[in-house]
C-alpha positions as CSV (number, residue, x, y, z in Angstrom):
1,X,168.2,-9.3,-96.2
2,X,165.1,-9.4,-98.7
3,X,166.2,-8.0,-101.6
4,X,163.8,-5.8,-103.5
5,X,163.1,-4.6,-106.9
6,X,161.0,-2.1,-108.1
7,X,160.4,-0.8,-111.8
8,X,158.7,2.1,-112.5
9,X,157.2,2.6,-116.4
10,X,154.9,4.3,-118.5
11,X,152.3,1.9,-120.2
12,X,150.4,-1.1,-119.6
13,X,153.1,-3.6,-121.3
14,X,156.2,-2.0,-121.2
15,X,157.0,-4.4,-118.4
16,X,156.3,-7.2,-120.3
17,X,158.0,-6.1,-123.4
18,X,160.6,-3.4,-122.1
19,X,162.0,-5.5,-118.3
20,X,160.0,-8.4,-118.6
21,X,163.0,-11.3,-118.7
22,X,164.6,-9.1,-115.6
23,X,161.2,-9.2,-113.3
24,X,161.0,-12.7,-114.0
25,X,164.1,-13.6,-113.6
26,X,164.5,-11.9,-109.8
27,X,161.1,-13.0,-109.2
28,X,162.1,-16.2,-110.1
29,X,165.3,-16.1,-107.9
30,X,162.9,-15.4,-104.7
31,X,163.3,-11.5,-105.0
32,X,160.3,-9.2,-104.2
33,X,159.5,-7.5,-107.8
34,X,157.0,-4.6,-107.6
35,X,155.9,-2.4,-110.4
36,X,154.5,1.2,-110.7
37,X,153.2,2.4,-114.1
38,X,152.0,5.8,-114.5
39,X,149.4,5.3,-116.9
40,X,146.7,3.4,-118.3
41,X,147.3,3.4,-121.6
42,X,144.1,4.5,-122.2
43,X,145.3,5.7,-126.3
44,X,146.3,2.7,-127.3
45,X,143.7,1.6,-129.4
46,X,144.6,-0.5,-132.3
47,X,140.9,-1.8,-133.5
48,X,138.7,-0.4,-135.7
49,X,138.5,3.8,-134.7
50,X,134.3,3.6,-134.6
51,X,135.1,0.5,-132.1
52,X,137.3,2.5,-129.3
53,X,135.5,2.0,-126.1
54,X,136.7,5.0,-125.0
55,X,140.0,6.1,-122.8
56,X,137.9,5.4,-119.6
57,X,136.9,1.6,-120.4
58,X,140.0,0.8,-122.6
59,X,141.9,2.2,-119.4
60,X,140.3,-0.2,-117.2
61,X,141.0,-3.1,-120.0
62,X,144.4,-2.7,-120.4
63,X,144.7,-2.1,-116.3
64,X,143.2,-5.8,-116.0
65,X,145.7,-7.1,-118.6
66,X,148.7,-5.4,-117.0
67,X,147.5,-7.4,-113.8
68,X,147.5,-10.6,-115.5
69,X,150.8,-9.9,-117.1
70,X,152.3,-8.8,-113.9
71,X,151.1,-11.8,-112.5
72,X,152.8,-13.8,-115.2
73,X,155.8,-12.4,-114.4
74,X,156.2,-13.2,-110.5
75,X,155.1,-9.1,-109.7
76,X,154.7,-9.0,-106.1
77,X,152.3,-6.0,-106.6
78,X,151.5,-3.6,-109.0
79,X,150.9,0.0,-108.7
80,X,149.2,2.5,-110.9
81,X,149.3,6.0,-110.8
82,X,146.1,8.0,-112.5
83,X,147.8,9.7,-115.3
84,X,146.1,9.6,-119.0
85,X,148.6,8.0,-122.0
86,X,149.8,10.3,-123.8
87,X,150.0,13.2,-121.5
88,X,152.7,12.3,-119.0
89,X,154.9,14.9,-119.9
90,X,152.6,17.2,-118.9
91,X,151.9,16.5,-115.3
92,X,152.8,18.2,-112.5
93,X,156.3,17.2,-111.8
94,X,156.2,17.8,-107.9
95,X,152.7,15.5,-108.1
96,X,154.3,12.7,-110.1
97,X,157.6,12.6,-108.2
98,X,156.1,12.5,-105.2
99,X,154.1,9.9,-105.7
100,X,156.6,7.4,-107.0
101,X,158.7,8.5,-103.5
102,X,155.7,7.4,-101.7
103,X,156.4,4.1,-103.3
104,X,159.3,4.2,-102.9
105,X,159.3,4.9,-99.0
106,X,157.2,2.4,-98.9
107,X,158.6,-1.0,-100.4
108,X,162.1,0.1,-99.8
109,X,163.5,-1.4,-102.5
110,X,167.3,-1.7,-103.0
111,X,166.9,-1.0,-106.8
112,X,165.2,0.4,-109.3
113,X,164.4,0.3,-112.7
114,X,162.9,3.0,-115.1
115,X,163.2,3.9,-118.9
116,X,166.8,6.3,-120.2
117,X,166.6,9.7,-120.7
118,X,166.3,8.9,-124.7
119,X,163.1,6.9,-123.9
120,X,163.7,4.6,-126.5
121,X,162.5,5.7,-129.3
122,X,162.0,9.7,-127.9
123,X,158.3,8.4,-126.5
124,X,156.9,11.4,-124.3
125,X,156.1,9.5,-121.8
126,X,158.6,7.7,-121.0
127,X,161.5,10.0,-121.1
128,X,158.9,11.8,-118.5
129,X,158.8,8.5,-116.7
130,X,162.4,8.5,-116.1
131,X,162.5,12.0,-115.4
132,X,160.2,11.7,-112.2
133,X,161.6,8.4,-111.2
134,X,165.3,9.8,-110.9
135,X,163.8,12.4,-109.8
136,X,161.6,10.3,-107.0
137,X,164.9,8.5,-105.8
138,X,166.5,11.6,-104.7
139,X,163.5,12.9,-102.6
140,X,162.5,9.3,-101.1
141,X,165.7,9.7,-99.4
142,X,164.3,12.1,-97.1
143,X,161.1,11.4,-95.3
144,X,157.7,12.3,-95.3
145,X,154.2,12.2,-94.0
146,X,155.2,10.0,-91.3
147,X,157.3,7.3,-93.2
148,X,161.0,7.3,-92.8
149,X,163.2,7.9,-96.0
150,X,164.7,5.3,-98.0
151,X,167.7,5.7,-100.0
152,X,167.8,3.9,-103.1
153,X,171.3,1.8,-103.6
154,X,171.1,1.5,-107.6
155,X,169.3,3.1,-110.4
156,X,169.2,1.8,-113.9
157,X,168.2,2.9,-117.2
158,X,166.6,0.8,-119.9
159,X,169.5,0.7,-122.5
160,X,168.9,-1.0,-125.9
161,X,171.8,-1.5,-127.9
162,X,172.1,-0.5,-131.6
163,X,171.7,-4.7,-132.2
164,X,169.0,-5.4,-130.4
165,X,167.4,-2.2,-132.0
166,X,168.0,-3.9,-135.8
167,X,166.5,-7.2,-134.1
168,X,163.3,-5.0,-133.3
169,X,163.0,-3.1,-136.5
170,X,163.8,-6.8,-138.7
171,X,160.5,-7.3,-137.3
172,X,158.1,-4.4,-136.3
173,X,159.7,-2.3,-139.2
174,X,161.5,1.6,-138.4
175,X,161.1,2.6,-134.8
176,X,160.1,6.1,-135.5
177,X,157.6,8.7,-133.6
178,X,156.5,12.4,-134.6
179,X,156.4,14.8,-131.9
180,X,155.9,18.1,-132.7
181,X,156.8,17.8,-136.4
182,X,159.9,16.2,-135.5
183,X,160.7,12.8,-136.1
184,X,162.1,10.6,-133.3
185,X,164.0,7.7,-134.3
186,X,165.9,5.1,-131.8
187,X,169.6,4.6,-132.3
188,X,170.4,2.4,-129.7
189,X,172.8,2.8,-127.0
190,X,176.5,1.9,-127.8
191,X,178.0,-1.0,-126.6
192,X,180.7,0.9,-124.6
193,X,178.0,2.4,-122.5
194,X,176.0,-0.8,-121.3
195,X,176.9,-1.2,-118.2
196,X,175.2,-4.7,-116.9
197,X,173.8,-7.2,-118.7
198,X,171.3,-10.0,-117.6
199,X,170.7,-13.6,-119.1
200,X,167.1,-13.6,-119.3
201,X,167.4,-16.9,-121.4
202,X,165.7,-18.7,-118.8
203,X,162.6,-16.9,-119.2
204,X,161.7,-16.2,-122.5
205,X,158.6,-18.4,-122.4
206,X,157.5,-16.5,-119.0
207,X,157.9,-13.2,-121.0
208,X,155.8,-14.2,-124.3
209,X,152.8,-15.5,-122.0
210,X,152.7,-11.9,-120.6
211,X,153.5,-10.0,-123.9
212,X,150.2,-11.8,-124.9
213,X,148.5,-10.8,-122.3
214,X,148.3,-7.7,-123.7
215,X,145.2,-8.9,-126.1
216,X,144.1,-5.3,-127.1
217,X,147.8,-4.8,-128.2
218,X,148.3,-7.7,-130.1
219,X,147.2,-6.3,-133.3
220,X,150.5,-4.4,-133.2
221,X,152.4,-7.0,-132.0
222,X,151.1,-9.4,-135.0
223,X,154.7,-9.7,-136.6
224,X,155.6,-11.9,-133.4
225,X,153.3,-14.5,-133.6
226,X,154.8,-16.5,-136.1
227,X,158.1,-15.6,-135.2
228,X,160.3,-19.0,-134.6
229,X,161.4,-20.2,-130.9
230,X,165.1,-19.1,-131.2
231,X,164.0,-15.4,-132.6
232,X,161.9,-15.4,-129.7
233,X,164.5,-16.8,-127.4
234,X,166.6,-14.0,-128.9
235,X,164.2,-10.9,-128.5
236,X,163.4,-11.6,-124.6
237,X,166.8,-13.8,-123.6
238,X,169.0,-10.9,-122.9
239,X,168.3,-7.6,-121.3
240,X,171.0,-4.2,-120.8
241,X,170.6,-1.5,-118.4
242,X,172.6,2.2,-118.1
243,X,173.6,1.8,-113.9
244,X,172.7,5.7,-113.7
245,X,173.9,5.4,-110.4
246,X,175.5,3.2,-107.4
247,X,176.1,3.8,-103.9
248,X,177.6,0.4,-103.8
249,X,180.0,-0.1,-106.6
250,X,180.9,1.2,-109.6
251,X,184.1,0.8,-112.3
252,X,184.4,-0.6,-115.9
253,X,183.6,-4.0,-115.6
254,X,180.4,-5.3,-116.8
255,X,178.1,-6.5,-114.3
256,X,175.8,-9.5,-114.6
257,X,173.4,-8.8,-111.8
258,X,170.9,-5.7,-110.5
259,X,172.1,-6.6,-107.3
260,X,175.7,-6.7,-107.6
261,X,177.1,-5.0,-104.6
262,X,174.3,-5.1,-102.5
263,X,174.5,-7.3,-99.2
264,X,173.0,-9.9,-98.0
């Protein structure tokens, strides 16, 4: 059985910085990884403000450095879906969901990846992201213009716990966003409630070659580059998931592997 991953995310480089070790670990291990981001990222602009090329040309930038990230990281292909950064959350949900089950119907893969319900740091975006992809699981199992339905074995959440959170803030500072006059700030997800953990240690390297393929984000990533091996090794050598649901196995224990369960 080919086994088959698919993650689907927000922003040019939240696969690199959010489930880079995991793609290239599977991809690595001879899985097929594929990856659908819904966006662009056509805000993120960190230059000069009289400098932005504008959100149709910094779209297509960050687009072409997404590619050569994905590439990077073993992605078998990459997807992306024409929504505008920043406004995710207010797309049509029957649009967006259907799309992704398109995907989904269409690579068939056995599991799949997508921010938590928290979205890290309370992002729009990407609690919107994992909001259509959960809800894109449950409608690819039935089929549609002409392709059969899949149903998805496993679906994870991104789930940063509250020390790898400290990790990130020793070195980017608070993670905090405003939305609507509110601030957002990440907690991290208890221990008790990660439910798999992968040793990414193996590619660490892989992952900070396609962090800095990001080159129009680097200007906010510039508290990295000087950053010793081992906190690097320690930043992308681990990576936790939520398993928001299994049709293959479930219980207490830990698991060490996406796949666990899954024949083959």
């Amino acid at each position: 059985m080919t086994r088959r991953l698919m993650c689907v995310l927000a922003h040019p480089d939240d696969e690199s910085l959010g489930t880079g070790g995991t793609l290239a670990r599977y991809a690595n291990e001879g899985v097929e990884t594929y990856l659908v981001t819904a966006t662009r990222g056509q805000r993120g602009w960190f230059g000069a403000p009289d400098e932005n090329p504008g959100l149709k040309e910094l779209g297509a930038i960050r687009e072409h450095e997404l590619r050569q990230a994905a590439h990077v990281l073993g992605v078998r292909e990459v997807s992306v879906l024409d929504y505008v950064d920043g406004d995710l959350d207010q797309a049509d949900p029957d649009e967006a969901v259907g799309q992704i089950a398109a995907h989904i119907r269409r690579v068939r893969p056995q599991v799949v990846v997508t921010f938590g319900p928290d979205g890290v740091y309370g992002h729009p975006d990407h609690i919107a992201i994992c909001q259509f992809a959960t809800a894109a699981v449950v409608e690819a199992a039935a089929p549609a213009d002409g392709e059969p339905g899949h149903r998805v074995g496993k679906l994870y959440y991104m789930a940063e716990t509250r020390e790898r959170v400290r990790d990130y803030e020793s070195i980017f500072g608070e993670l905090v966003m405003t939305v609507d006059g509110v601030e957002r700030r990440t907690p991290g997800w208890p221990d008790w409630m990660i439910t798999t953990r992968l040793d990414t240690s193996a590619t660490w390297r892989q992952v900070w070659r396609a962090i800095q393929c990001h080159r129009t984000q680097l200007p906010g990533y510039e508290a990295l580059k000087n950053l010793p091996a081992e906190r690097h090794a320690a930043l992308w050598g681990a990576q936790t998931y939520y398993r928001a649901f299994s049709l293959v196995n479930g219980g207490r224990e830990t698991e060490t592997d996406l796949f666990e369960g899954i024949g083959g």
